[in-house]
Each structure stands twice: as C-alpha cells, then as structure tokens.
N, C-alpha and C positions, 0 to 999 in steps of 0.2 A: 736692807738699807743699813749703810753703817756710817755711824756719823763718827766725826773729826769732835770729838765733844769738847776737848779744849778753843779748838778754835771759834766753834760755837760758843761757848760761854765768854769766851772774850770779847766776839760780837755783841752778846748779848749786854755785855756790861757797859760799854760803851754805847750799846744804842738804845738802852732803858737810861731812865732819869736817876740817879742816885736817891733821889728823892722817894724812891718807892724802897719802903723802911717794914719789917716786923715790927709786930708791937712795941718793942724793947726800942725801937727808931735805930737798930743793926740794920744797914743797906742788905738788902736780898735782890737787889734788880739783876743780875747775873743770874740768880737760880730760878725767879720769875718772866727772864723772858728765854731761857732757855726752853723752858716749860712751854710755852708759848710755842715757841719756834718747833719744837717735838712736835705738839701739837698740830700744828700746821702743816707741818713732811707729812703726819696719816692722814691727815684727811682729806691733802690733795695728790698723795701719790699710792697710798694703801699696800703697803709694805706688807706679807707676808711674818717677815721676820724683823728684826730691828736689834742693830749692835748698840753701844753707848762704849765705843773705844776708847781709850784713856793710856797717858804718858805716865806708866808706870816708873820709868826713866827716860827723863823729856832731854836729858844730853850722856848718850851713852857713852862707858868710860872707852869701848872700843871704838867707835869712833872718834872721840878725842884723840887717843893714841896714833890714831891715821893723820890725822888734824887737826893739832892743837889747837889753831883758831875754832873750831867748829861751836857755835854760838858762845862764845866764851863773852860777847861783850853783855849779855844778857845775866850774866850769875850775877846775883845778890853779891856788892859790896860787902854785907855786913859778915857774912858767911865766911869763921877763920877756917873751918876745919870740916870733916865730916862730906855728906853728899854736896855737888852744890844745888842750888836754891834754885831756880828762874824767878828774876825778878818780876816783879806781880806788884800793881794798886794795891794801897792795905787795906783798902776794903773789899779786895776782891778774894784774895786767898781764904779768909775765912768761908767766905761763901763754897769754894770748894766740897767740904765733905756734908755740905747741907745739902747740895747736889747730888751728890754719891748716896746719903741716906735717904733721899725718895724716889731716884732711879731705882734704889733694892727694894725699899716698902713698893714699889708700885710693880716691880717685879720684870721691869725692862733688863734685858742681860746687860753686863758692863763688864769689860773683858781688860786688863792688861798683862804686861808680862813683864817679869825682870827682869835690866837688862835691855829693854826695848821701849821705841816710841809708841804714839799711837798707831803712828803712820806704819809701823810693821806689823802690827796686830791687824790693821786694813789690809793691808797684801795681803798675808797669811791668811786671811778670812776669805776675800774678793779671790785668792789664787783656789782653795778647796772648793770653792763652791760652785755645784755645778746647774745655777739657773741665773738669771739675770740678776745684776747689784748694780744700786745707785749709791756709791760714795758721795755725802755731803760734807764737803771740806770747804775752806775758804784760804788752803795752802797749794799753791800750784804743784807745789813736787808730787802729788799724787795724782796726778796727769798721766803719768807715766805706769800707771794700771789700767788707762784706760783701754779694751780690746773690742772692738766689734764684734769678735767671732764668740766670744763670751757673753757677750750684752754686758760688759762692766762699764759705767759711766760712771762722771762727775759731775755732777748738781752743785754750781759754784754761786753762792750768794751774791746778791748787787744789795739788796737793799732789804734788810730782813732775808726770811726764807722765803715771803710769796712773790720774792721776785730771785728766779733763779735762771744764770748761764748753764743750760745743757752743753756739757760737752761729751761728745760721742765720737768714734776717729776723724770723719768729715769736719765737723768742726773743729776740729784739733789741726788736722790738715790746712782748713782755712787759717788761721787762725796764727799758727806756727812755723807749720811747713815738714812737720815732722810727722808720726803715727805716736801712741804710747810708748812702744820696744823703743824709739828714738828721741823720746824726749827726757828720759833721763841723759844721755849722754849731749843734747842740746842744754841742760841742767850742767852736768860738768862744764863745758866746756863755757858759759856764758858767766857761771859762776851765783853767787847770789851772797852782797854784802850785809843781808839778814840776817843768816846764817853760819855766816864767816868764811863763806868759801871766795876764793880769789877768783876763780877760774882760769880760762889762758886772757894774759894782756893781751889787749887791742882786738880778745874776738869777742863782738857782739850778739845779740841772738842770730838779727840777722846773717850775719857772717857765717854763723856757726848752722844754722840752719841751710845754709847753701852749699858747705862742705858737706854736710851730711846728707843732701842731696847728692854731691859728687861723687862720694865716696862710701857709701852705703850705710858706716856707723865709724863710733872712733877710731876701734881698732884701724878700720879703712886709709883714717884720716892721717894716724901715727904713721901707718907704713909708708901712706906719703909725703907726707914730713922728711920720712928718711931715706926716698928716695931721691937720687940726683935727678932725676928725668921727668919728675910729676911736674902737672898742670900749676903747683904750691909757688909763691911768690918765694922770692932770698928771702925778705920779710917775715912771712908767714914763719919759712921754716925755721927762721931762728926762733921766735915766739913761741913752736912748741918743742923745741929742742931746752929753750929756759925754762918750761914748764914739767920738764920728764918726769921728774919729780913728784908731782901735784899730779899729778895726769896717771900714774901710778896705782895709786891708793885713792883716787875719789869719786872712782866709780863706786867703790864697798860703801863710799861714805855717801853716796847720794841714789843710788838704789836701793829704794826700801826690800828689807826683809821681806820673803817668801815662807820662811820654817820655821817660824814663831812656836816654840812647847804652850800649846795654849789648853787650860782644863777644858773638858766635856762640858757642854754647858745647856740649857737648853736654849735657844734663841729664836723662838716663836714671839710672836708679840702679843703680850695681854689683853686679856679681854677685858678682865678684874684683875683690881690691885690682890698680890700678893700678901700684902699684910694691912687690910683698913685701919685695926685700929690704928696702928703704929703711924699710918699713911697722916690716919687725921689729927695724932698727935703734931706731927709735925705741919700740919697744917696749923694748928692753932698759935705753936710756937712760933712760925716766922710767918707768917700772917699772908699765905700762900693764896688765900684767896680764889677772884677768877679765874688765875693763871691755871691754875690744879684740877680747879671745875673744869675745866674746859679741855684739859687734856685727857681726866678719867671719862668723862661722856664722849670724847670721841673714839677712847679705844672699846668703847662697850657698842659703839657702834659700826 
C-alpha cells in the first residue's frame, strides 16, 4: 500500500475540526486524523507492506523548466528567494514534521527523493513491485499507474478513507474511456488548471477520450493532426497544430517518474512501534490520544 501522504494530510486537515488542539491548544487535527485514516487502510485492507510517500520536491525545478506555469499559482507569495514554498493553512505546515516524527517513531517507512514528487516515488515503487499495490491517493494523475496485469489500483477517497472509489482498469474504462497507459496522455491533452497545465484548447476529456479511442495514444493523435486525409476536423487540426509546443514537453511533465534513486529501505509494515518511548513522548506532547491508540493496536493485530 502506498499512500499519497500529502494529499492525505490535507484531507485530513480539512475534514478534522481545528478545534482538535495539543495540550499547548497547537491544532494537530492534520496529524490526528491522518493517524486515523492509516488506521483504517490496515485494518480494512491489511497491507503486507505500507509506504508513507512524501513531496520531497512538491514543484520540480525540471518540470518547471518544461512548463513554467506548472503549479506556479500555488507558491507562497511571501517566498523572495531560495526553494519555492507551496502555499499551506498556517496551521497546517507546522503539523508537517509532527507527522513525519511518529510515522519514524512508529516505524512505518516514509520514502522521498530529491528532486521528485510523491507521485514518482509511487511509480517507482508500484513500477518494482512485483505483487499487487493499492495506491491511496486523492489526485487523479496517478490513475495512470493503474495496470490490471499487475494488480496496481487506486483507492480514491469520497468521504474519509472508509469510503473509498476502487479503481481498477474496468472502472477506469467505465469511468473515462481510457486504460492507465492512456490516461496520462487523456491528462495531457485535457490539461488540468490545478496544476497549471493548459492543455489543447477546446479538447475536453471527453473529446480527448474519443481521439484516443480513434487513434490509439497521442502520438496517434499528432500524426493525425498532421495529416491531410485523417478523419481530424480543420478545427481540430489547427488546435493542435497551436499546441505543438505544449504537446511537446508535457507528456515528461505529466507522466510521473518510473526511476526514482530511492534508498533501500525496509517496507514491511509494523507490528511494534519502532521506538515507544520516543512514540509516547510524542504522544504526550501533542496530545495524540485515541488517534495513536488506535492505530498502534491495530498494527499489533
């Protein structure tokens, strides 16, 4: 199992109350219902192993270089110099490495890499592995790791984690109209103003999804663009004839990483915490509670 841990924690922080405080009344609702949410993936899916993937660089400078928009509207204002920021609640950022220090007391791996998102540490993990992975993410672009022939899925949150969209290629199929191999290039081409990518003017998913039906992938799509004789509207073809450009470089920028350098690491999932006292130090200090109880007795079971 490899979780999307950022986007987890940002679920979490928005669907816990602020009002759940450490002693000190420092909001921990981020790191308590993350806690929660772990919780709840073992002990209704019972993971073997368990990643805790992390945005060691949440806007890579090589993909900026491909595409300068590429989440740029997201940087911290305040930020003159140096890496940039992602803007983040200020009471969420803190919460951060309180997170990070009881995933390691409690001994769950947590993997990133420099240089990289989460989401290529997920590839690179889901691509070596050779028995079945459930990615828990709450960002579509990793859709496109999904493989039947590998048992790789996507466990896509609706409402907390006990209510989760399985998506598996059928469902993807239903769903889009594409497989994984084709849903990142349904990603290029529809674009995604999240993340700053334009895509092509005037093609929709659906659009995009029914060329890529036609035409088997983009490449497909480009050569019929530039042909005189395809099935392609004048339309169309001017559309991504004004895109060449864009269409170019963003597939690099919207195909997560496969070859991530990631350390050895062991990625078995705990039985026992790694380090108690340290665990329950930090229990006392942010006043971790049920949340903590709840996830060390279900990994002991």
């Amino acid at each position: 199992m490899l979780l999307d841990t950022a986007s987890l924690y940002f679920r979490a922080y928005f669907g816990v109350p602020e009002s759940v405080r450490a002693p000190d009344g420092t909001p921990v609702n981020a790191v308590r219902g993350l806690l929660d949410f772990i919780a709840r993936l073992v002990q209704d899916h019972r993971p073997d192993a368990l990643v805790a993937c992390m945005d060691a660089d949440w806007r890579p400078q090589w993909r900026v270089e491909l595409i300068p928009s590429y989440k740029a509207h997201r940087v911290a204002e305040e930020v003159a110099e140096g890496p940039d920021q992602e803007e983040t609640p200020d009471t969420l950022g803190p919460q951060v490495p309180v997170i990070e220090q009881v995933l390691d007391a409690l001994g769950v791996a947590r993997l990133g890499a420099a240089g990289y998102e989460a989401d290529d540490v997920i590839g690179t993990l889901a691509t070596r592995s050779a028995g079945p992975v459930d990615i828990v993410t709450g960002d579509r672009d990793l859709f496109q790791l999904i493989d039947d022939t590998r048992g790789v899925r996507v466990l896509y949150p609706v409402k907390g984690v006990g209510s989760l969209d399985v998506y598996d290629g059928a469902a993807l199929r239903a769903k889009y109209g594409v497989d994984g191999a084709g849903y990142a290039d349904l990603a290029v081409l529809r674009g995604d103003p999240s993340d700053g990518l334009p895509g092509v003017r005037g093609i929709g998913e659906k659009t995009a999804a029914k060329l890529l039906d036609q035409y088997g992938d983009l490449d497909g799509i480009r050569a019929a663009a530039a042909d005189p004789v395809s099935r392609l509207t004048p339309a169309q073809r001017t559309k991504f004839k004004e895109a060449t450009a864009y269409l170019e470089v963003a597939p690099k920028v919207v195909r997560v990483a496969r070859d991530v350098p990631l350390p050895d690491t062991d990625l078995t999932l705990p039985r026992t915490p790694r380090d108690p006292e340290g665990l329950e130090q930090l229990a006392e200090r942010w006043g971790l509670g049920g949340s903590l109880r709840r996830l060390v007795t279900t990994l002991a079971r």
